[in-house]
C-alpha positions as CSV (number, residue, x, y, z in Angstrom):
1,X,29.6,-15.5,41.4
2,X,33.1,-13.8,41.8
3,X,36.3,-15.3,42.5
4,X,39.5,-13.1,42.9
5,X,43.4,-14.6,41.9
6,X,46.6,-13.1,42.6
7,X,48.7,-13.7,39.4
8,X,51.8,-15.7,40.4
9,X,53.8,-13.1,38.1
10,X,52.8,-9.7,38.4
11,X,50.8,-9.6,41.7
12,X,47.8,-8.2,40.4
13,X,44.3,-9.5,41.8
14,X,42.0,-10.5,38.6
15,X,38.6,-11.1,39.1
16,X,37.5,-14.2,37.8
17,X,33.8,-14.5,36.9
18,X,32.1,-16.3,33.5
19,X,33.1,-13.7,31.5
20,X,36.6,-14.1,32.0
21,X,37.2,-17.7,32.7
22,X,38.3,-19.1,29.1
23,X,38.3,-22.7,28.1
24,X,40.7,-23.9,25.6
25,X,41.5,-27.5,24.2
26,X,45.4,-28.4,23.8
27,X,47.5,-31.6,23.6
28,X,50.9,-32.9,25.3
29,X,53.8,-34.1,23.7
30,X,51.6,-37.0,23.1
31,X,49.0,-35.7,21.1
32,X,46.6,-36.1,23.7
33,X,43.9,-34.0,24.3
34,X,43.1,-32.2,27.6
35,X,40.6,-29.2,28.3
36,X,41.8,-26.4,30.2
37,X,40.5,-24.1,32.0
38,X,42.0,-20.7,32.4
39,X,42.1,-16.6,32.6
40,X,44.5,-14.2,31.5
41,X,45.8,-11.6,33.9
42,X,44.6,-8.1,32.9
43,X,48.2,-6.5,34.0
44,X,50.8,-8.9,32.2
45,X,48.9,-11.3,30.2
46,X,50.4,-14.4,31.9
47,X,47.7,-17.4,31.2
48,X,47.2,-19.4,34.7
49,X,45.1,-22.5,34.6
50,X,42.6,-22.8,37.1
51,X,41.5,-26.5,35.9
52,X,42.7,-29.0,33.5
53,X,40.2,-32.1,32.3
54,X,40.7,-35.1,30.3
55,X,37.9,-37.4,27.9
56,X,37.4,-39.5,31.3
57,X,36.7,-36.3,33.6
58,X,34.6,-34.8,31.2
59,X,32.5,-37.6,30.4
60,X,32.3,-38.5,34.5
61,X,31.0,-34.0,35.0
62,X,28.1,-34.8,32.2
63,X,27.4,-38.0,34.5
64,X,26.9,-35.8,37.2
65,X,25.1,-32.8,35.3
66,X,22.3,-35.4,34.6
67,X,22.1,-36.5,37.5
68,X,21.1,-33.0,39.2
69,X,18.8,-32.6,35.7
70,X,17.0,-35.9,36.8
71,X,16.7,-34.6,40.6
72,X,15.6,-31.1,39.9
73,X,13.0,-32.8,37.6
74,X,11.8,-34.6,40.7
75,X,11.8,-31.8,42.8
76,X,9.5,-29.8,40.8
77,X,7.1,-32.6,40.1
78,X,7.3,-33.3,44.0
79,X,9.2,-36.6,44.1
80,X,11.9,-37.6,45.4
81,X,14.9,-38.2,45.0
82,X,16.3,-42.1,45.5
83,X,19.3,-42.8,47.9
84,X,20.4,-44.9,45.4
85,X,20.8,-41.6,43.7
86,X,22.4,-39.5,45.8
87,X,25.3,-42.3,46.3
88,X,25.5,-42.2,42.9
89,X,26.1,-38.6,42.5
90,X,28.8,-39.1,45.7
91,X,30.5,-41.4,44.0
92,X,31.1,-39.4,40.6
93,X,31.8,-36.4,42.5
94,X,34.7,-38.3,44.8
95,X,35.5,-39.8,41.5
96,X,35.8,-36.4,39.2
97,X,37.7,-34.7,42.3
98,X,40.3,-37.4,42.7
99,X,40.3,-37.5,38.5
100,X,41.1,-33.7,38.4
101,X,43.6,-33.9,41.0
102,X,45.5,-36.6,39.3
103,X,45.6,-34.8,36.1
104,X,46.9,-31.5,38.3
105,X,49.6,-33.6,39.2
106,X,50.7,-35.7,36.2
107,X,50.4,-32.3,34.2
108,X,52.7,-30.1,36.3
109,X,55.9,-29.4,33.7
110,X,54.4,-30.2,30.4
111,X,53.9,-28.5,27.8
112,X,50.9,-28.3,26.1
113,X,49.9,-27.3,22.5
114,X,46.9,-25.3,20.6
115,X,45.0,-26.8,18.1
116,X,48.0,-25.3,15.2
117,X,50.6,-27.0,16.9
118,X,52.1,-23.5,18.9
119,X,53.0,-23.9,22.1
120,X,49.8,-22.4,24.2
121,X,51.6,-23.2,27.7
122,X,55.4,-23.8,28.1
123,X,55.6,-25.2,31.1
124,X,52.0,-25.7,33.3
125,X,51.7,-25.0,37.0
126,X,48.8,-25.3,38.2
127,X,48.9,-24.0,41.9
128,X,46.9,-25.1,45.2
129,X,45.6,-23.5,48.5
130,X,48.5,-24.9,49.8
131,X,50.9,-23.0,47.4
132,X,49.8,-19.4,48.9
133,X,50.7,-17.2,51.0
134,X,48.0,-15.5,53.2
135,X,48.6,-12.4,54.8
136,X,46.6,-9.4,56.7
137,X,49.3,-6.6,55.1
């Protein structure tokens, strides 16, 4: 799957796919550690973060992954798959979105460090479908 971005400096479209979505593990002022997720633009370098995790959301997205491991199991063998289960994957999801969403939120202005201690990103902004502007030009 392909996803285009308009960098928020420069303007150019990038087009984000596995290959160039980058993961990266930095700490706060704090020391604490957070996951991000990210590309470079391919005109002027800026690094914008598409997603940002903590311990909690990543342990809650393995959760989930096993959960759809355990269904598609099922599936092939035939079975199904328990309500009980599906809630359960409902709940972690509405519980990793609202996770992510605080962390967008409480991260907005930090800065965050590599694992040497340089500053990776000076001042995060992490932007929503809200933030853009569409337009048919």
């Amino acid at each position: 799957m392909e996803v285009k971005r308009v960098c928020n400096k420069c303007g150019e479209v990038n087009s984000l796919d596995s290959k160039s979505l980058l993961k990266k593990d930095v700490y706060d002022e704090d020391k604490k550690h957070y996951v991000i997720l990210y590309f470079e633009c391919v005109r002027c370098k800026e690094v914008e973060v598409v997603q940002i995790d903590d311990n909690e959301s990543i342990q809650t997205f393995k959760e989930i992954k096993a959960l759809f491991i355990k269904a598609m199991r099922k599936r092939l063998k035939k079975e199904a798959v328990s309500p009980r289960e599906v809630k359960k994957k409902d709940r972690l999801i509405k519980k990793l979105n609202e996770k992510r969403k605080l962390l967008n939120e409480v991260s907005k202005g930090k800065t965050f460090y590599d694992e040497n201690g340089k500053i990776f990103i000076k001042e995060l902004t992490m932007y929503t479908r809200g933030d853009i502007i569409e337009s048919d030009m």
